[in-house]
C-alpha positions, 0 to 999 in steps of 0.5 A, a space after each residue: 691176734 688172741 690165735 697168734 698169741 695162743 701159738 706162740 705161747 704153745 711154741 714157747 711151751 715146747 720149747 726144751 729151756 721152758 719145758 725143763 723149768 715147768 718141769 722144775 717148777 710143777 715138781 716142787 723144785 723151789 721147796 726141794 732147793 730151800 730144803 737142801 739149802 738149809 741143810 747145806 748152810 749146817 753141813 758147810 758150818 760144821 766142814 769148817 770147824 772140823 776141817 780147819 781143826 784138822 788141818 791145824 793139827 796136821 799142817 801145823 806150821 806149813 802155811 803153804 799148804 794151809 793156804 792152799 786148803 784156805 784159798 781153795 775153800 774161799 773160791 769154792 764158798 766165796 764169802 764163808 772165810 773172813 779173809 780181811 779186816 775190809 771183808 765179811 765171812 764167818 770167821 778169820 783163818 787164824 780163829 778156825 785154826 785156833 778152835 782146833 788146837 788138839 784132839 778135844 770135845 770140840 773137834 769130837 763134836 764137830 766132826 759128828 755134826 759134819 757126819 750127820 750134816 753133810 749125809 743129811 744134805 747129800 740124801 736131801 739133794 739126792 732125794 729132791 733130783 729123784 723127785 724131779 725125775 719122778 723117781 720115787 725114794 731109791 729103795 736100798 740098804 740105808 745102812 749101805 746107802 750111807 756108807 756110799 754117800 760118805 764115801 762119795 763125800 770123801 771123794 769129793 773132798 779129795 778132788 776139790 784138794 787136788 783141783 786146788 792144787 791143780 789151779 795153785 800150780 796154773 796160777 803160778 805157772 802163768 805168773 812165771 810165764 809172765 814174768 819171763 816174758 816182761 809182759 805187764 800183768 794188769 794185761 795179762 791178768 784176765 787170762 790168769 783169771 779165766 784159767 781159774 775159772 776153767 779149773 773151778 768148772 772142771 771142779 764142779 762138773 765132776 760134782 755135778 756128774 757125781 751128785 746125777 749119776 753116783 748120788 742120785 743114782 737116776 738113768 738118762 741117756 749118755 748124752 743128756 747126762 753130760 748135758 745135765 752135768 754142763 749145764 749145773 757146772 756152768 750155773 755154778 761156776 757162774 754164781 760163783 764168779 758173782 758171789 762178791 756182787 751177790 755177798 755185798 747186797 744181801 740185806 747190806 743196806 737194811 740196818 735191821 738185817 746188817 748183822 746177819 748179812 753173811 749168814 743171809 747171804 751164804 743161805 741166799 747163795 746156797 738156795 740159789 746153788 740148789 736150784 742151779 742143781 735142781 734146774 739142771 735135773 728137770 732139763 735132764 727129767 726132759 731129755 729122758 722123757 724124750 729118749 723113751 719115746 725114741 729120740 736118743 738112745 745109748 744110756 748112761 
């Protein structure tokens, strides 16, 4: 019985899911997500601030547009936006676009605070996949290598428009569908909802593809870095889609932790998106590991 026990755990421990994890787990990777968790929390909390005041400045009185840019922050971070009286969130659309009413020390210091957040969190992610790897810090001009990352996020930031746009338009094209049809829409409503969610996973594997191969600059076979990317895309639109189920139970039945539910909740959200990244990253370490040795070829 102890042999056969002994076998089947070795089996298990050959197996590419749980060699993935070990390596995840025995290269820091719970350490490296709270880390890049932490740093994501203030780089988030500074992009609000910032990008609402510049959007009040720049959108001032075209609210569909100011809609879209709200809808595609609330799907993208659910819970960060007070969208309701009956939901919890940071702060109001209407408080945002108040903080930003001119060019100002506020806007100044925001925008500061996100340059220095936001390169903070994507060098942190970048050097947590690097350590999964075993890579070792990427040695380059850190003056050329900040540049890079700003210009990634700005990117980054322009994708996620357009893919708000993108799923704007699928939304109200099935609406009209639907209303041309005469079909009921409660029926109907869980396809409008899964094409939401396609768009929100086309979203994050290019992330995901940006954040293995541009950011962290790591090499890995085509095939696994497709993988890789997959896997994270999935993990994320996933926790997205239970982020409501996950928002309404942190810390909500503790009277002592009550008041800071949001806070703990978007950490709790954000540590849990890190590992999703950081998981991903040791199935991809794996499947490197097996290419060397002359299973796969063709890089990336």
């Amino acid at each position: 019985m102890q042999a056969r026990v002994e076998y089947y755990l070795a089996a298990l421990n050959l197996f590419r899911p749980m060699r993935a994890f070990q390596t995840y787990s025995l290269r820091h990777g719970p350490l490296l997500a709270a880390g890049s968790a932490y740093n994501m929390f203030f780089s988030v909390a500074a992009m609000l601030v910032a990008g609402f005041s510049i959007l009040g400045i720049v959108a001032n009185g075209n609210r569909d547009l100011q809609n879209i840019v709200i809808d595609a922050v609330n799907k993208s971070t659910p819970g960060l936006i007070k969208m309701s009286d009956g939901e919890s969130g940071l702060a109001t659309p209407q408080d945002l676009f108040n903080a930003g009413s001119g060019f100002g020390w506020a806007l100044v210091i925001s925008l500061a605070a996100l340059l220095l957040t936001s390169l903070g969190w994507i060098g942190g992610l970048r050097e947590g996949v690097r350590g999964i790897f075993d890579s070792g810090p990427l040695m380059t001009n850190p003056i050329l290598l900040k540049l890079k990352d700003a210009a990634t996020l700005v990117v980054l930031g322009i994708v996620l428009v357009i893919t708000s746009v993108i799923s704007v338009g699928v939304v109200t094209a099935l609406d009209s569908v639907i209303a041309a049809l005469s079909l009921d829409p409660a029926s109907v409503r869980p396809i409008t909802y899964i094409a939401s969610l396609l768009v929100l996973l086309l979203l994050d594997l290019a992330v995901c593809m940006a954040l293995f191969r541009v950011v962290s600059a790591v090499t890995m076979p085509r095939g696994v870095l497709w993988q890789t990317a997959l896997i994270a895309a999935v993990g994320s639109t996933v926790l997205r889609a239970l982020s409501s189920l996950l928002l309404a139970n942190v810390a909500g039945k503790n009277p002592l932790l009550a008041p800071f539910s949001v806070i703990l909740g978007l950490f709790v959200w954000f540590y849990l998106l890190s590992q999703v990244y950081l998981i991903a990253a040791g199935w991809g370490a794996v499947g490197k590991a097996d290419a060397e040795q002359g299973r796969t070829t063709q890089p990336a």
